[in-house]
C-alpha positions in Angstrom: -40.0 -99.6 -48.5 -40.6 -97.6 -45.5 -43.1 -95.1 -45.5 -42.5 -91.3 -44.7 -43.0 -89.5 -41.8 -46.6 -89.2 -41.1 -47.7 -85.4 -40.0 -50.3 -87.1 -37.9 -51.3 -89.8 -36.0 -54.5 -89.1 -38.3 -52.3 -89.9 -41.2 -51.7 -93.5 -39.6 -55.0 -94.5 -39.6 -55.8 -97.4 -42.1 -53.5 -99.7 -44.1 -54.2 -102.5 -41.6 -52.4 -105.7 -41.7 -53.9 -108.6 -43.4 -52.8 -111.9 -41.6 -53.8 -115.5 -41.9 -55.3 -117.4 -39.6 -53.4 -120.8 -39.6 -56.0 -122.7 -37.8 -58.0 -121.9 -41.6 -58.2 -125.4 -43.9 -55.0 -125.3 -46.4 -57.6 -125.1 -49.7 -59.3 -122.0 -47.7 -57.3 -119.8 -46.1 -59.2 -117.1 -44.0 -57.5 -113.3 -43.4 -57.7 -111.5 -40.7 -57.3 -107.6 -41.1 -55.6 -106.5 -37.2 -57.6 -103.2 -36.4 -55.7 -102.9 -33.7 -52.4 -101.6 -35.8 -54.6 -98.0 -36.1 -53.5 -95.5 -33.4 -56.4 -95.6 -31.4 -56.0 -99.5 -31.4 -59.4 -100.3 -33.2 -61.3 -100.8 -36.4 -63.1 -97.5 -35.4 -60.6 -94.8 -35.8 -61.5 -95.1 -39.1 -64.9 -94.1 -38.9 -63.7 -91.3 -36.6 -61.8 -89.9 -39.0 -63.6 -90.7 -41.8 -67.0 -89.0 -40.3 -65.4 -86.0 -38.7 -63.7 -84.9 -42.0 -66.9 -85.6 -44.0 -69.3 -83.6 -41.6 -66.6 -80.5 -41.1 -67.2 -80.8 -45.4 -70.4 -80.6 -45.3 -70.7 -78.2 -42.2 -72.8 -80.3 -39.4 -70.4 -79.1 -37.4 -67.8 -76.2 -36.9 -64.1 -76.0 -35.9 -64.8 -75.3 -32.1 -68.0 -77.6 -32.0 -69.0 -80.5 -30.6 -69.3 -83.9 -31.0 -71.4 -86.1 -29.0 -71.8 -90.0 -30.0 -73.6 -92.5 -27.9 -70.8 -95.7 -27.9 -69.5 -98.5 -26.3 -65.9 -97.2 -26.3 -63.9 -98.0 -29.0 -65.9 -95.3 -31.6 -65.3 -93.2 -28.4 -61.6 -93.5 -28.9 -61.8 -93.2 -32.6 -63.1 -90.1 -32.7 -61.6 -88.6 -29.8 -58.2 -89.0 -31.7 -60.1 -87.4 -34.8 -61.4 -84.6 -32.7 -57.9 -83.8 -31.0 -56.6 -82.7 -34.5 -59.5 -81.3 -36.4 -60.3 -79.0 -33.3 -63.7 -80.3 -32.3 -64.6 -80.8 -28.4 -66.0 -84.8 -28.0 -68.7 -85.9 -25.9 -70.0 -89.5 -25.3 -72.6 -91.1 -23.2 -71.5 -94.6 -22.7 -73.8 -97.6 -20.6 -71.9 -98.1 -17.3 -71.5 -101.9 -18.3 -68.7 -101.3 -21.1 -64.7 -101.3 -20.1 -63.5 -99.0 -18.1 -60.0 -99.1 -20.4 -62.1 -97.5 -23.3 -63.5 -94.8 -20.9 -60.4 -94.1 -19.1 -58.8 -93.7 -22.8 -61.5 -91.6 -24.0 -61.0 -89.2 -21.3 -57.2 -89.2 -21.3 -57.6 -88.1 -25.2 -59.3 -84.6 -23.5 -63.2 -86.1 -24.3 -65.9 -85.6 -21.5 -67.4 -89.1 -20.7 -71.1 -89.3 -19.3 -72.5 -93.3 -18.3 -76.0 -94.3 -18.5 -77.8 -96.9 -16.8 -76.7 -100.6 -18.0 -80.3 -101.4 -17.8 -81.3 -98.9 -20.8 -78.5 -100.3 -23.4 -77.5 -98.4 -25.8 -81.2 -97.3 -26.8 -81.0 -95.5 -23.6 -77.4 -93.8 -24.5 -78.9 -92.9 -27.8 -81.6 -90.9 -26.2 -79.2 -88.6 -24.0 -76.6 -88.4 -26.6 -79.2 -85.9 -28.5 -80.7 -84.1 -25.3 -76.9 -83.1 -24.4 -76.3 -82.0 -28.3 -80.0 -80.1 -28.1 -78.6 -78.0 -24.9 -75.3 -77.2 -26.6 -74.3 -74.8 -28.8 -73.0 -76.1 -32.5 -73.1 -79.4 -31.9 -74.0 -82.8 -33.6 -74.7 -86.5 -32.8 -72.6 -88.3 -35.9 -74.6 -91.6 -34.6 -72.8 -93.9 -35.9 -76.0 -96.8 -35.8 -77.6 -95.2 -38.7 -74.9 -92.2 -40.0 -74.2 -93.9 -43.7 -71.1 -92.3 -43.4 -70.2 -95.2 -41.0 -70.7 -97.6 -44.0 -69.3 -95.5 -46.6 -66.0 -95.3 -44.5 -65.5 -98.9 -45.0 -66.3 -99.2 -48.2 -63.9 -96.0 -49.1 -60.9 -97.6 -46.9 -61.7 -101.1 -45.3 -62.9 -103.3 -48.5 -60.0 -101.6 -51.0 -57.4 -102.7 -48.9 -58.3 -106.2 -48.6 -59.1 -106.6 -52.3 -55.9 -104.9 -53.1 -53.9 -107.6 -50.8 -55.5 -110.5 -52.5 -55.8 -109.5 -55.8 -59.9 -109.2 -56.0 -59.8 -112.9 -54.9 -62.3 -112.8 -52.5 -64.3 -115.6 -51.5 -66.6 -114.7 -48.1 -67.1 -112.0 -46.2 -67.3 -113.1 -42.2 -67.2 -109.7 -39.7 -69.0 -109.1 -36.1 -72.3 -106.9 -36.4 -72.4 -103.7 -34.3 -73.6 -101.0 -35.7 -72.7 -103.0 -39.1 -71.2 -100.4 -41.1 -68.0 -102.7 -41.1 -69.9 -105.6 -42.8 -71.8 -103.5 -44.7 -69.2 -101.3 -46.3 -67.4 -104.4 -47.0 -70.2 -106.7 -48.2 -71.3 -103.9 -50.6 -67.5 -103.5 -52.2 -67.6 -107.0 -52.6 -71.3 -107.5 -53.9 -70.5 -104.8 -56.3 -67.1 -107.1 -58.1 -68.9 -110.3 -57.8 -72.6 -110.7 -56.8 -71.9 -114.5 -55.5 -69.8 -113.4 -52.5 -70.7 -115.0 -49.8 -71.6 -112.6 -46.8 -72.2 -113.5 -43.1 -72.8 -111.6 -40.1 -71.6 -113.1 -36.7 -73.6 -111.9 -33.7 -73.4 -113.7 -30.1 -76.3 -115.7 -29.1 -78.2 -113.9 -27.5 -78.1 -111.1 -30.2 -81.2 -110.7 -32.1 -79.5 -109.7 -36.0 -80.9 -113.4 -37.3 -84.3 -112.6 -36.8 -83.8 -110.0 -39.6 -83.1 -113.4 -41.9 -86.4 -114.8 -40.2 -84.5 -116.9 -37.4 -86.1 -117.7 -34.4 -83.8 -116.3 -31.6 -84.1 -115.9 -27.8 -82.8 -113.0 -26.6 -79.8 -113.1 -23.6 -77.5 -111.2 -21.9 -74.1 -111.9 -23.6 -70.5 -111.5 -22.6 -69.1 -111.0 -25.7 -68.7 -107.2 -26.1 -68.6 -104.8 -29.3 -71.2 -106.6 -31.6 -75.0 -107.5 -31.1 -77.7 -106.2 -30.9 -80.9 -106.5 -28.5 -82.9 -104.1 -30.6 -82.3 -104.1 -34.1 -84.3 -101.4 -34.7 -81.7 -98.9 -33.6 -79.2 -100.2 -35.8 -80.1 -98.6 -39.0 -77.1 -99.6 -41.3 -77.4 -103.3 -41.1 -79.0 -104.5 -44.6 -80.2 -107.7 -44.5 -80.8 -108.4 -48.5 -76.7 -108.0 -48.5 -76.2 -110.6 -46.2 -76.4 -114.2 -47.1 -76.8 -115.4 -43.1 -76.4 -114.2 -39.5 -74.1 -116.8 -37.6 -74.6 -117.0 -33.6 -71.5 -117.7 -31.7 -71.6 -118.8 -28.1 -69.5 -116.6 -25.7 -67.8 -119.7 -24.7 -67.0 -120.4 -27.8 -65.6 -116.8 -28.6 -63.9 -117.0 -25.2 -62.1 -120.1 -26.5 -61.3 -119.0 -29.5 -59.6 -115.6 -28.2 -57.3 -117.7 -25.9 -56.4 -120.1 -28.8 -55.8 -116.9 -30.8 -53.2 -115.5 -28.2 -51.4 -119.1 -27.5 -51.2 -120.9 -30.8 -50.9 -117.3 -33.4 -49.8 -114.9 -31.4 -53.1 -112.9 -31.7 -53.9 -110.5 -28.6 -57.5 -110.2 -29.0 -60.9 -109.8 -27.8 -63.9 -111.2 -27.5 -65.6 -109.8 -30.9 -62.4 -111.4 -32.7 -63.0 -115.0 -31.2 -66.5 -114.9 -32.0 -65.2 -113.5 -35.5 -62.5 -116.2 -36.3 -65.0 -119.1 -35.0 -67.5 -118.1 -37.6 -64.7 -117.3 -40.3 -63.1 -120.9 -40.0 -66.8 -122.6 -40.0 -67.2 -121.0 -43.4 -64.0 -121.8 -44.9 -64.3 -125.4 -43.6 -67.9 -125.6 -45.7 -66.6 -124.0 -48.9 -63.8 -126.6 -49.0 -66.8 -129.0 -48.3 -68.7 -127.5 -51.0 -71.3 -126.4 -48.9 -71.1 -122.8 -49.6 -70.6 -122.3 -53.1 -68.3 -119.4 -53.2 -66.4 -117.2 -56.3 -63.4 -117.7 -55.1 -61.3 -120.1 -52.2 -60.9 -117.4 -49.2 -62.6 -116.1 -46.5 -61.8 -112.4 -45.2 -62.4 -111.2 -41.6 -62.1 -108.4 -39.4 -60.2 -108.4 -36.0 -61.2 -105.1 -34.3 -59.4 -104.5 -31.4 -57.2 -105.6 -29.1 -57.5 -107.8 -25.6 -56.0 -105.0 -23.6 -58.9 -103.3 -23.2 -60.5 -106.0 -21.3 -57.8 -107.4 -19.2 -60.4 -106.3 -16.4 -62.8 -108.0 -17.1 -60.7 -111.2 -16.6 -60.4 -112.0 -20.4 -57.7 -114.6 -20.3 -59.2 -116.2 -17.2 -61.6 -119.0 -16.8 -64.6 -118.3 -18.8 -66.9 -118.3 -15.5 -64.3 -115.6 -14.3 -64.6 -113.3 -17.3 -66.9 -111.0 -16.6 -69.6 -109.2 -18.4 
C-alpha cells in the first residue's frame, strides 16, 4: 500500500529499509537498515529531528533561535533539514578535514558553516561550538556526543523498526561508534527484550572505543570517516557495560568492503558501512560456528549514509588514492 502524501520532508524521516546482506552465511543472515533512504541521506536526520522537536518541548531553545552543533557533517545535515521547518537558525563548527559534500549541503540548506583546525579534532569543534552559542542570543549546543536525546532517538525510532521487520528475532547488534547513540539506543531496546543479545561496537583501528573493554590499542590517524574516536572521553553516550566487544576494522578492509558492497549488492556506500558489514558478517560467521552464543540466528546492522558524499575523496579508487 502506498503511503499518503507526506506534509513534510520531516514526515519522511525514518521507516528505513531493512535489506540483507547476501554475502551473510545462509543459517545467519545479517540486515542492513539503508540510512541513506531519509531525506537528508543519513542515519542522522533522525536525531535532528528527533532533538530539535524534544528541546523546542522542553524550551532550550525558541522559534527564532539558534542551533549550534559541533559535527562531522552528516548531524550537520540532519538538523539543518530539522531546522528549516521548525524555524530555528543552524550553526556548526566542523574540523576542516571532513567532506566538503556534507559542508557544501549544510550550507545549501541556509546553515552557517564555521571549520576548525584538523589538528584539534572534534575536541577542538566542541570547544567553539559553545563560545559561538555563549555570544549569541537564545541559543543552544544540542551536542550530540553526550545529549541523551541522541540515544533516546534511536531507541524511540531506530530499534522498533528493526524488531518490527523481524518479528523480535534479533540475534546481534553490530553498528559503527560515533558519538554511539545509534548503538546505544539500539543495544538498550534489545537488552531490554532479551538480555543475551549480542552487542558489538565497530570502530577503525586506530580508534580508541576498545580500551573502554580494557584492549590495548595504538592510536592512528584513520581514513574511515563518521565513527571513532581518539578521545573517548568526549563521547559521553557510549556505555560500555551494554556492549559485549569493540571490533577494529582496518580501513582497507572497510575500503574493500564498500567496493564489494556497490559491485556485487548494489549498495552505494561509505566507508563507516564497509567497516560496518565487515564486522557484521564476522559475527554472523561465529554464531553459525557457535562461537557467539546468541538468542536468536541474525545479525542487524546499520548502513548510514551514502558514498556520494565522498566521491572526493576518491572513494571508489585505489585504496592508496582515497584520501583522508
Amino acid at each position: 500500500m502506498i503511503d499518503p502524501p507526506a506534509g513534510s520532508v520531516l514526515d519522511t524521516v525514518g521507516r528505513t529499509p531493512l535489506v540483507s546482506v547476501q554475502a551473510a552465511p545462509d543459517a545467519v543472515p545479517v540486515y542492513a537498515k539503508l540510512e541513506s533512504f531519509n531525506p537528508g541521506a543519513s542515519v542522522k536526520d533522525r536525531i535532528g529531528r528527533y532533538m530539535l522537536e524534544r528541546m523546542l518541548e522542553r524550551g532550550d531553545v525558541s522559534p527564532g533561535g539558534t542551533v549550534v552543533e559541533p559535527t562531522a557533517g552528516n548531524t550537520g545535515i540532519g538538523i539543518a533539514v530539522a531546522a528549516g521547518q521548525l524555524d530555528i537558525e543552524a550553526v556548526f563548527v566542523v574540523p576542516e578535514r571532513f567532506s566538503v559534500e556534507k559542508q557544501q549541503l549544510m550550507a545549501a540548506l541556509g546553515a552557517e558553516v564555521i571549520n576548525t583546525p584538523t589538528s584539534e579534532g572534534m575536541g577542538g569543534a566542541i570547544e567553539r561550538a559553545h563560545e559561538l552559542a555563549e555570544e549569541l542570543d537564545d541559543a543552544v549546543v544540542p551536542q550530540q556526543f553526550s545529549n541523551p536525546l541522541n540515544t533516546e532517538a534511536h531507541y524511540e525510532t531506530t530499534a522498533p523498526e528493526v524488531y518490527e521487520a523481524l518479528d523480535g528475532e534479533v540475534g546481534a547488534v553490530v553498528a559503527g561508534c560515533g558519538t554511539a547513540g545509534t548503538l546505544m539506543g539500539l543495544a538498550r531496546y534489545a537488552r531490554e527484550r532479551d538480555p543475551d543479545t549480542y552487542v558489538c561496537a565497530v570502530e577503525p583501528e586506530g580508534s580508541l572505543y576498545a580500551t573502554t573493554k580494557g584492549v590495548e590499542s595504538e592510536e592512528a590517524e584513520y581514513k574511515t570517516e563518521g565513527i571513532g574516536t581518539h578521545d573517548p572521553t568526549t563521547n559521553e553516550l557510549f556505555e560500555p557495560e551494554l556492549v559485549d566487544e569493540v571490533l577494529q576494522i582496518s580501513d582497507r578492509d572497510a575500503h574493500d568492503e564498500l567496493k564489494r558492497l556497490a559491485r556485487e549488492e548494489g549498495h552505494l556506500v561509505a566507508s563507516s558501512s564497509g567497516a560496518a558489514s565487515v564486522a557484521a558478517l564476522g559475527v554472523a560467521e561465529r554464531i553459525e560456528a557457535d562461537e557467539i552464543d546468541a538468542p536468536h540466528d541474525s545479525v542487524v546492522t546499520v548502513f548510514p549514509d551514502s558514498s556520494e558524499r565522498y566521491l572526493s575523496k576518491g572513494i571508489y579508487r585505489s585504496f592508496e588514492a582515497w584520501e583522508d
